[in-house]
C-alpha positions as CSV (number, residue, x, y, z in Angstrom):
1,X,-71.1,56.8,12.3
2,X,-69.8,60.3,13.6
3,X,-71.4,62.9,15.0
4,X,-72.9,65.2,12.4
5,X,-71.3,68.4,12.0
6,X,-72.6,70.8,14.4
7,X,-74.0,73.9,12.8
8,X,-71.6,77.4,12.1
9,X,-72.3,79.8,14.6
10,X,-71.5,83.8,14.4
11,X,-68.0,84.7,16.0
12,X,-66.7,88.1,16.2
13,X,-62.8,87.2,15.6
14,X,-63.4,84.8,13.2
15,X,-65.9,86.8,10.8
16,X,-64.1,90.0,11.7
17,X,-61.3,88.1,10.1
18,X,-63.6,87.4,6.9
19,X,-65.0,90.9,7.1
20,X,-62.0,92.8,7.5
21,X,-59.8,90.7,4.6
22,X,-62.9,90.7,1.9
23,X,-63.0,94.1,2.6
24,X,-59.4,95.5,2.1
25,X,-59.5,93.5,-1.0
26,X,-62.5,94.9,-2.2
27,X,-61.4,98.4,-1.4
28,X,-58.4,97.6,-2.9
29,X,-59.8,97.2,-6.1
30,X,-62.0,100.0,-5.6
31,X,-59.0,102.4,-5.3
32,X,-58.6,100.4,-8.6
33,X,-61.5,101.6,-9.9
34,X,-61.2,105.1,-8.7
35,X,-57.8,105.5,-10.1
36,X,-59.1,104.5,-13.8
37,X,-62.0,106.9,-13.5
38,X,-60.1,109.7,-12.4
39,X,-58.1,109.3,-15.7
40,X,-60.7,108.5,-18.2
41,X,-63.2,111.4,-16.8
42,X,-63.4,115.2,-17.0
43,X,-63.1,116.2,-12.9
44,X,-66.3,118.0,-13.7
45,X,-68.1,114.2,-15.3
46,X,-66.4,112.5,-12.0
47,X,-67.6,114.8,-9.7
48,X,-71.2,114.2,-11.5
49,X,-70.7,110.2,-11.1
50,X,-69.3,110.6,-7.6
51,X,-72.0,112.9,-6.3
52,X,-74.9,110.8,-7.9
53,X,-74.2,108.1,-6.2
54,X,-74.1,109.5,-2.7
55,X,-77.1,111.4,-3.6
56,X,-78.9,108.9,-4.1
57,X,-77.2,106.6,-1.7
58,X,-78.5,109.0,1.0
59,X,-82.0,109.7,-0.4
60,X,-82.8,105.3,-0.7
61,X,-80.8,104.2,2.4
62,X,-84.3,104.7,4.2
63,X,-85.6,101.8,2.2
64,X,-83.8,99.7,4.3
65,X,-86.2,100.3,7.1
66,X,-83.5,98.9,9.3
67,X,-85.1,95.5,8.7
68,X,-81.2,93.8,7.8
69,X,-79.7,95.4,10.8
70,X,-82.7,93.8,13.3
71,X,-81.9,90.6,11.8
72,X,-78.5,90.7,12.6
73,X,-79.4,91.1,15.6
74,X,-82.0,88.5,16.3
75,X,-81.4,86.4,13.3
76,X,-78.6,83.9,15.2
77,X,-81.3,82.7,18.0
78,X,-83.6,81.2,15.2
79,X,-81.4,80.4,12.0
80,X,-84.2,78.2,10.0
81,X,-86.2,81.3,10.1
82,X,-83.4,83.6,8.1
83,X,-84.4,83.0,5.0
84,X,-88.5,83.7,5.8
85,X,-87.2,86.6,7.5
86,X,-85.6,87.7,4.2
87,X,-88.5,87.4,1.7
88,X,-90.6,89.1,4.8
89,X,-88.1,92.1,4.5
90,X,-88.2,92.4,0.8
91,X,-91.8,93.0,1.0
92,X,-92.0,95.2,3.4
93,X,-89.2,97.7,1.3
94,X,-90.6,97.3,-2.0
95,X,-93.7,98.5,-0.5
96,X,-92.1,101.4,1.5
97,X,-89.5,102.0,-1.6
98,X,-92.6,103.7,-3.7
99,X,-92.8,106.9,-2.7
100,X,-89.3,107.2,-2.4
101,X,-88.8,106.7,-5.9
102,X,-91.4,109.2,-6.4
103,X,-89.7,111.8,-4.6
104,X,-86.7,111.3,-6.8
105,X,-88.7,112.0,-9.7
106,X,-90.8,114.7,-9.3
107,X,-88.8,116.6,-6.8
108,X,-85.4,116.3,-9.0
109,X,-83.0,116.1,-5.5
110,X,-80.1,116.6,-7.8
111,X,-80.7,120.3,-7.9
112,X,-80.3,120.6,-4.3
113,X,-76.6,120.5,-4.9
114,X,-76.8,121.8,-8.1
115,X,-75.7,118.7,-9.6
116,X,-76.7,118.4,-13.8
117,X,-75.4,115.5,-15.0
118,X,-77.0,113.6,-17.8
119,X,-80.4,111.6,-16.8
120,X,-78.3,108.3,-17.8
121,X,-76.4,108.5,-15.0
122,X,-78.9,109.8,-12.3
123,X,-81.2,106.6,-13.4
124,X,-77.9,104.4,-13.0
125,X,-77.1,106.3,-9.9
126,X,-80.0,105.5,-8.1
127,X,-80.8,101.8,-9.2
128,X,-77.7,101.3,-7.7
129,X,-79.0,103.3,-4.6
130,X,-81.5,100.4,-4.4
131,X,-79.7,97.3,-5.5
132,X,-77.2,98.0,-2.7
133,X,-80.1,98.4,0.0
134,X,-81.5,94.7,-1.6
135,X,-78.3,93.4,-0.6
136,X,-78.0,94.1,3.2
137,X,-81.0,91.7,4.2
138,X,-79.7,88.5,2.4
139,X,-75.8,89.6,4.0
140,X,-77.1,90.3,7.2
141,X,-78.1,86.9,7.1
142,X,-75.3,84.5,5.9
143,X,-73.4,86.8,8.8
144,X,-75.9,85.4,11.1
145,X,-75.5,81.8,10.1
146,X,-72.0,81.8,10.5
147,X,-71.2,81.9,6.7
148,X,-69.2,85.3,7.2
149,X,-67.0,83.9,4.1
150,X,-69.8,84.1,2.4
151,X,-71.0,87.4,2.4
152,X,-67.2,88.1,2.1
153,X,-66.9,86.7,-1.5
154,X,-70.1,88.0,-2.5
155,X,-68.7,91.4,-1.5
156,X,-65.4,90.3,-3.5
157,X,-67.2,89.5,-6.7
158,X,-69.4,92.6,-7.1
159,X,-66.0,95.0,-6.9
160,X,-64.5,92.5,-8.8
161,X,-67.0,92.9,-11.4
162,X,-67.0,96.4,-11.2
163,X,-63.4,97.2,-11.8
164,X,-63.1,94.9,-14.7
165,X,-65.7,96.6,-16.5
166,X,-64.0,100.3,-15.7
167,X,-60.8,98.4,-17.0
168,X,-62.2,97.0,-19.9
169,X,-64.4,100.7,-21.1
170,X,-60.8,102.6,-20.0
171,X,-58.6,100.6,-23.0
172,X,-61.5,100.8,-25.4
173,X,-60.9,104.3,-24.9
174,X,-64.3,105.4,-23.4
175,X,-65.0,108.6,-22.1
176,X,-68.9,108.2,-21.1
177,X,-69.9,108.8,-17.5
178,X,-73.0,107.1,-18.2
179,X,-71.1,104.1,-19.0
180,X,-69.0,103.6,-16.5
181,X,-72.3,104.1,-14.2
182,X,-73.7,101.7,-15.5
183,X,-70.8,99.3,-15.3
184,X,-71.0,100.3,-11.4
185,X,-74.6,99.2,-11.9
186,X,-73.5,95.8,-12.8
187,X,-71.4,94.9,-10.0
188,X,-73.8,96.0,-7.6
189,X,-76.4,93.8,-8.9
190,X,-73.8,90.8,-9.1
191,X,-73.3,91.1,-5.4
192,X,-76.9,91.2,-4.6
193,X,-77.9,88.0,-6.6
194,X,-74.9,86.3,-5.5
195,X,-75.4,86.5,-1.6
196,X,-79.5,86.1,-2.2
197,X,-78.4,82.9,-3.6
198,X,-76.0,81.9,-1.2
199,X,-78.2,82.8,2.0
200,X,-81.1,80.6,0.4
201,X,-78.5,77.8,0.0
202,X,-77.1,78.0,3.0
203,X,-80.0,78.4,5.5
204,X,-81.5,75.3,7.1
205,X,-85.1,73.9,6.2
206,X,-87.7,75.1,8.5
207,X,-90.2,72.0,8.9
208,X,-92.4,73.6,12.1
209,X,-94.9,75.6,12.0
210,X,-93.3,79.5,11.9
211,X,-93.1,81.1,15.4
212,X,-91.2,84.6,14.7
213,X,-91.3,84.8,18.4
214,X,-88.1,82.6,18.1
215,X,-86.2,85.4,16.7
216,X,-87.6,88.4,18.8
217,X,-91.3,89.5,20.1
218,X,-91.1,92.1,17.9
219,X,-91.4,89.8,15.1
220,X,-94.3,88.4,15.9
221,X,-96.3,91.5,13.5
222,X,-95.0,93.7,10.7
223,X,-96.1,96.8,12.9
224,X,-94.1,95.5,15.8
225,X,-91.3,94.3,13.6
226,X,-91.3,97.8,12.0
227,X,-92.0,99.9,15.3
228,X,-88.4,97.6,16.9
229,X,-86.8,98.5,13.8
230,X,-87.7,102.4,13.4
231,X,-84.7,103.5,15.6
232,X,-82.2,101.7,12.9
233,X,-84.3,102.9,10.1
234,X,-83.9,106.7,11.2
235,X,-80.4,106.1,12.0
236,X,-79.8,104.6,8.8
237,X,-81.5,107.5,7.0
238,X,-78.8,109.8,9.1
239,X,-75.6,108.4,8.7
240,X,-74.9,108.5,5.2
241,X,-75.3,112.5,6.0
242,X,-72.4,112.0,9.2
243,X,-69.7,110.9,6.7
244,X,-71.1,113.1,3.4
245,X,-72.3,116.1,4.8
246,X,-68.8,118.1,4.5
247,X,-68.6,116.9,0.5
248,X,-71.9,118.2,0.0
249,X,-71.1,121.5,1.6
250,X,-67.9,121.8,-0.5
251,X,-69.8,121.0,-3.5
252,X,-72.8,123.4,-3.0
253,X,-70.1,126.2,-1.8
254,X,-67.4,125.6,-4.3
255,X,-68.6,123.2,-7.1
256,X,-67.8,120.0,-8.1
257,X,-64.3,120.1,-9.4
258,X,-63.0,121.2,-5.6
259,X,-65.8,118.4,-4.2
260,X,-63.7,116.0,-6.4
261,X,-60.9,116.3,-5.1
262,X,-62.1,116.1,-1.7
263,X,-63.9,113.0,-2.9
264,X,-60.3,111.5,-3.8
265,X,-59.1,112.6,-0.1
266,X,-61.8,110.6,1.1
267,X,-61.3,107.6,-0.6
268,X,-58.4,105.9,1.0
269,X,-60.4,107.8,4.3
270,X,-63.1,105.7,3.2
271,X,-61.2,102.7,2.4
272,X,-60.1,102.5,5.8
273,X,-63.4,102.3,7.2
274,X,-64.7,98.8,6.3
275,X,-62.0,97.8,9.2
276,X,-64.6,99.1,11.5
277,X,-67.9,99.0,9.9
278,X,-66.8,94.6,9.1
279,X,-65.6,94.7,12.8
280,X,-69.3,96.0,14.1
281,X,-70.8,93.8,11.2
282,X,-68.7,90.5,13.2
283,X,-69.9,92.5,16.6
284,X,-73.6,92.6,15.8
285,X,-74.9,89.6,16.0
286,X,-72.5,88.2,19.0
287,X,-73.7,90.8,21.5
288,X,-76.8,90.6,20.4
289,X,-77.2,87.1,21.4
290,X,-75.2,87.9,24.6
291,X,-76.5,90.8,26.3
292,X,-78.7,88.6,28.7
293,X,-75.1,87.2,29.6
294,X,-73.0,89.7,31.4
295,X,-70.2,87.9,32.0
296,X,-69.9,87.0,27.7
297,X,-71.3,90.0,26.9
298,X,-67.7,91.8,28.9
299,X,-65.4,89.1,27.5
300,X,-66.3,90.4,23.8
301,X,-66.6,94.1,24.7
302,X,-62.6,93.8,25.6
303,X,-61.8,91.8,23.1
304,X,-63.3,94.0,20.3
305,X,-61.3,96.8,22.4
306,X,-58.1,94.6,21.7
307,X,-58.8,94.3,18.4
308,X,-59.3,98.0,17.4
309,X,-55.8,99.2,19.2
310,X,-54.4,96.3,17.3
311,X,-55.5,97.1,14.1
312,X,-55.1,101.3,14.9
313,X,-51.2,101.6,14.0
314,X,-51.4,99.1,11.4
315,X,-54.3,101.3,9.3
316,X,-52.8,104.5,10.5
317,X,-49.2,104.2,9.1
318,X,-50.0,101.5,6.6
319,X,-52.5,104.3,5.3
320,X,-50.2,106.8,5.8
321,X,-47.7,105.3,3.6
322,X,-49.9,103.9,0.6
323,X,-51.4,107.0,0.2
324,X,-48.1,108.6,0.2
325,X,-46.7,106.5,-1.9
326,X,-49.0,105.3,-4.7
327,X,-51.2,108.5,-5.1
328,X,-48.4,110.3,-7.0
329,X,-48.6,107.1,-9.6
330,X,-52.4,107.0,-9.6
331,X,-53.9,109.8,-9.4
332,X,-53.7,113.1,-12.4
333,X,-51.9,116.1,-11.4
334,X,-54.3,118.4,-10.7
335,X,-56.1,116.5,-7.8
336,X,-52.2,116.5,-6.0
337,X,-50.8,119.7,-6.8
338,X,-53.2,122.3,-5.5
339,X,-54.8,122.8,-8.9
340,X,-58.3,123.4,-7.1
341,X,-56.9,124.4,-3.5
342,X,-54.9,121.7,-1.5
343,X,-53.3,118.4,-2.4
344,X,-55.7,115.6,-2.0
345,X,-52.9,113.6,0.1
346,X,-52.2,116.7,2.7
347,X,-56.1,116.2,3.2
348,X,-55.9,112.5,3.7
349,X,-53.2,112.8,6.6
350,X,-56.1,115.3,8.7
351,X,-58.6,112.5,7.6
352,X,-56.2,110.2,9.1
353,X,-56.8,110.9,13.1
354,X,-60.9,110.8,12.6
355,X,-60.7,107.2,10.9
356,X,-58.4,106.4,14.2
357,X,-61.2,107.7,16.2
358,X,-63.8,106.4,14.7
359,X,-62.4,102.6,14.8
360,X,-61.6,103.1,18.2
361,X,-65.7,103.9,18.9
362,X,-66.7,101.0,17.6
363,X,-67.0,98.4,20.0
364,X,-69.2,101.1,22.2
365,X,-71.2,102.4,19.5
366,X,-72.1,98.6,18.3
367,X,-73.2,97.8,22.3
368,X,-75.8,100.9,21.6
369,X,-76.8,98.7,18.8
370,X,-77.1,95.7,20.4
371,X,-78.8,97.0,23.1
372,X,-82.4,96.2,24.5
373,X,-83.1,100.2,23.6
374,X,-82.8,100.9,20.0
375,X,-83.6,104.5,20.2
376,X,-80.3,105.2,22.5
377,X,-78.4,104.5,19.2
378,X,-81.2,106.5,17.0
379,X,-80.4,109.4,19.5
380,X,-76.5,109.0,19.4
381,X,-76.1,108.7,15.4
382,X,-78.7,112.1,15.5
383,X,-76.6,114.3,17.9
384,X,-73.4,113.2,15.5
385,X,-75.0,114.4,12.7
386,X,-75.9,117.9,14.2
387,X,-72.6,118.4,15.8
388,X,-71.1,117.4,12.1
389,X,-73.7,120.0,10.7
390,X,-72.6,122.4,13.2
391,X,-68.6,122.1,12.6
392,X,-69.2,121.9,8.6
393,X,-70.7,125.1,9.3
394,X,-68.3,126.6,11.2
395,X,-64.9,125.0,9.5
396,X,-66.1,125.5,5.7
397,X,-69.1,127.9,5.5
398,X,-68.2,130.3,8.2
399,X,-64.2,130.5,6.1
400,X,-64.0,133.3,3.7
401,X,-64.7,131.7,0.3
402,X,-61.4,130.2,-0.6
403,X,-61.1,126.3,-2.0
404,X,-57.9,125.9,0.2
405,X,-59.5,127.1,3.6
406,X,-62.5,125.1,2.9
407,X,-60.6,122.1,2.0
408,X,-58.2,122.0,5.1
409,X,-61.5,123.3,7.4
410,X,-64.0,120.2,6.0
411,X,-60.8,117.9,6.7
412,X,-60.9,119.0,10.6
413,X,-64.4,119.1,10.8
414,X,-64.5,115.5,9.5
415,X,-61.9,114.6,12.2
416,X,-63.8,116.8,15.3
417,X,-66.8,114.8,14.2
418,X,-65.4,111.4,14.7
419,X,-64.0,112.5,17.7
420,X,-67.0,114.1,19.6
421,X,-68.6,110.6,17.9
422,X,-65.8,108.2,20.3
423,X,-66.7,110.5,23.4
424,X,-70.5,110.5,22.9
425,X,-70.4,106.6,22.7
426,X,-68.9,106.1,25.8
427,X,-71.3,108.2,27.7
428,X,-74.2,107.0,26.4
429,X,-73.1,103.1,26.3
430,X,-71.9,103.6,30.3
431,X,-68.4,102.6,29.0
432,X,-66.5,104.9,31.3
433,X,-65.4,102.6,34.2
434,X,-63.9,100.1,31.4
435,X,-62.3,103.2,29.4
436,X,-60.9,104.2,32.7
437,X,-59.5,100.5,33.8
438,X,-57.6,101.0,30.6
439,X,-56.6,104.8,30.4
440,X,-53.0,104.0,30.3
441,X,-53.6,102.3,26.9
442,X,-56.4,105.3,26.0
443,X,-53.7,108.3,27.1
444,X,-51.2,106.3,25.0
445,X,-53.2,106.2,21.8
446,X,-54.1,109.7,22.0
447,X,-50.5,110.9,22.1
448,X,-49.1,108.8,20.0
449,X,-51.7,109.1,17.4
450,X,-52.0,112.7,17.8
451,X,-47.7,112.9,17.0
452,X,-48.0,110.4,14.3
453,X,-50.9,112.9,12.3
454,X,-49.1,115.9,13.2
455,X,-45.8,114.2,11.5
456,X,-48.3,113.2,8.1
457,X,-49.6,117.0,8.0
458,X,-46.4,118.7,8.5
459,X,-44.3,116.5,6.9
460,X,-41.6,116.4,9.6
461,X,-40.5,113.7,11.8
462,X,-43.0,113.8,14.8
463,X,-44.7,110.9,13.1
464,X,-41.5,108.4,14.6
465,X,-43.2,109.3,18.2
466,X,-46.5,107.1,16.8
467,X,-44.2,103.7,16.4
468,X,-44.9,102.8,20.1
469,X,-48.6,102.2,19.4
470,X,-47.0,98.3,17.8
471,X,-47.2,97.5,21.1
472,X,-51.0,96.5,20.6
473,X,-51.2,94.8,17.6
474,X,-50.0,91.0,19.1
475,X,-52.7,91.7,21.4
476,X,-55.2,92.5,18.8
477,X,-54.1,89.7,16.3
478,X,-54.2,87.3,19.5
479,X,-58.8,88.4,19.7
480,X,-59.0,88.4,15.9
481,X,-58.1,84.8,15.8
482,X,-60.0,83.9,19.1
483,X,-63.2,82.4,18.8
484,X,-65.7,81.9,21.6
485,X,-66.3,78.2,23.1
């Protein structure tokens, strides 16, 4: 008889691998998605739709208490606890969820922005708010037991789902932004039940007595476990704001026609970043269990490094050049041709250098994750979010009240943002003496990506004097398929 089959454990190039791929696909048919809303909507009903759903997205994500994201963490030292761990969570945010659903209806947060859609599609918008928070815990921990693939498909089948149903209402010839809400609805709830199901099939019998201590001290009682998790709670109530907060100024400012077409800018923006949010997803739960080992803890530090230069040009020019190409085809008219202030694709290109930024950041700003003090990270994500207050105000507010200056100035501010974000990480991870081992590389992707941008914006050739950053991607394709011993 052989030896059984010894059990999956995380790895960050493998399951960055998983990551990664499920979620170009996914984005892929969320662009999709996007492109068949754009046409079957009024700008005004998909800027209602659009700015719903990050309403409420941003109101709910509390709810998570950071519970998921402590599990990642922890979860890979005691896997036959995952699945208790994940019933434990769901208790402990249904009972926090209550007055948060309260708030959203007595305080009507939707005038805030001055946002009236119908109450169809604010109900819709945020019981998808909440089935998307339901679905972190029971992700978080098929990442932990290995089953990366897992959580890939699930994420696979609920866009899947989604974009199906848009295609299916678009050829019956619906025109109902409450319906194609509710189709959204659908697909989130798909991917939630499917990767509950799959963590509870996948996770291994726990026949001893339950010792939480396995995972973490901290989850020995819920007010430790929700004290250790409080820093990624707060932080998770922030960042939606990091990435939204220059939409929501250009809706309150300049309605929700102009924030629309921002919105599209964003999209292929946005698309782009599940490279690094499935890279610090893979990242998680390795240095987690590694940051007692200094010497592993190093080897995945420069191999996530290797992996973000090698996957920078391919996302900047492959970006660069879908947007360029396949927006024309997609998208109406009036969100390209500066019907409401600036093309939607010139916007992209300024997008373009803060998603470079911010993908390079993310091997230091998942160590402040993973790290023994939580509140480090709660501190980082709260300084971005008042320096991207601070440059919405100054790029968009402070402008004279002109859609075209706003535009181009929330664009930059964006950018600035994710730049002052890849700074503040190295300081406050300790990351300079490896940044500075590598600063040839660094002072290379600067310059190149700063030509390759300018080239985008301008339109000229300057973008030819970005090629040279090729150079990284064997390197990065050679970590991707690494896995550790």
């Amino acid at each position: 008889m052989g030896a059984p089959t010894p059990p999956r454990r995380p790895s960050s190039g493998r399951d960055a691998g998983w990551l990664v791929g499920a979620d170009l696909v996914a984005v892929a048919l969320a662009f999709i998605g996007q492109i068949v809303l754009t046409h079957a909507l009024l700008a005004e009903h998909y800027g209602w739709m659009v700015l719903a759903i990050d309403l409420f997205a941003s109101l709910f994500l509390v709810i998570d208490l950071g519970l998921p994201t402590l599990l990642a963490r922890d979860g890979s030292r005691a896997p036959e606890l995952v699945s208790s761990a994940i019933w434990r969570i769901y208790r402990l945010q249904l009972f926090v969820s209550i007055p948060f659903v309260l708030v959203a209806l007595v305080l009507h947060p939707q005038d805030w922005i001055n946002l009236t859609p119908p109450s169809s599609v604010l109900i819709f918008a945020g019981l998808i708010a909440l089935a998307h928070v339901a679905s972190y815990a029971p992700r978080s921990g098929l990442r932990v037991l290995g089953e990366a693939r897992l959580e890939a498909a699930s994420k696979v089948a609920e866009r899947s789902v989604t974009t199906i149903g848009y295609l299916t209402l678009f050829y019956q010839g619906s025109t109902s932004v409450a319906a194609y809400t509710a189709v959204f609805l659908a697909g989130a709830v798909v991917g939630w039940l499917l990767a509950l199901v799959l963590v509870m099939l996948q996770s291994p019998s726990n026949s001893e007595s339950m010792d939480w201590s396995h995972l973490h001290p901290s989850w020995a009682s819920n007010k430790a476990l929700l004290y250790a998790a409080l820093p990624f709670a707060i932080t998770l109530g922030v960042l939606p704001y990091v990435v939204r907060i220059e939409k929501f100024m250009i809706a309150g400012s300049q309605g929700v026609e102009v924030a629309a077409v921002f919105h599209v800018a964003q999209l292929a923006w946005l698309a782009g970043l599940v490279v690094p949010a499935a890279m610090r997803a893979a990242l998680l739960p390795v240095l987690g269990a590694s940051r007692d080992d200094e010497l592993r803890y190093h080897r995945e530090m420069e191999k996530a490094a290797d992996m973000s230069f090698g996957l920078l040009p391919v996302g900047l020019f492959g970006g660069a050049f879908l947007v360029s190409t396949f927006a024309p085809i997609a998208f109406p008219p009036e969100y390209l041709d500066s019907t409401y202030g600036a093309s939607a694709i010139d916007l992209f290109y300024v997008l373009l250098f803060g998603w470079v930024m911010t993908l390079m950041a993310t091997p230091t700003y998942t160590a402040l994750m993973a790290g023994a003090n939580s509140w480090r990270f709660t501190q980082f994500i709260a300084i971005v979010l008042v320096v991207a207050v601070l440059l919405g105000a100054l790029f968009i507010l402070a402008l004279p009240s002109n859609s075209t200056q706003r535009l181009y100035g929330a664009a930059i501010a964006s950018s600035m943002t994710a730049a002052f974000l890849l700074l503040l990480s190295w300081v406050m991870s300790g990351s300079f003496k490896k940044v500075n081992q590598r600063r040839d590389d660094w002072l290379m992707m600067l310059l190149c990506t700063t030509f390759a941008v300018v080239g985008f914006v301008t339109h000229t050739l300057w973008w030819v004097f970005g090629l040279p950053l090729f150079m990284f991607v064997p390197r990065g394709l050679k970590a991707i398929r690494s896995t550790p011993s």
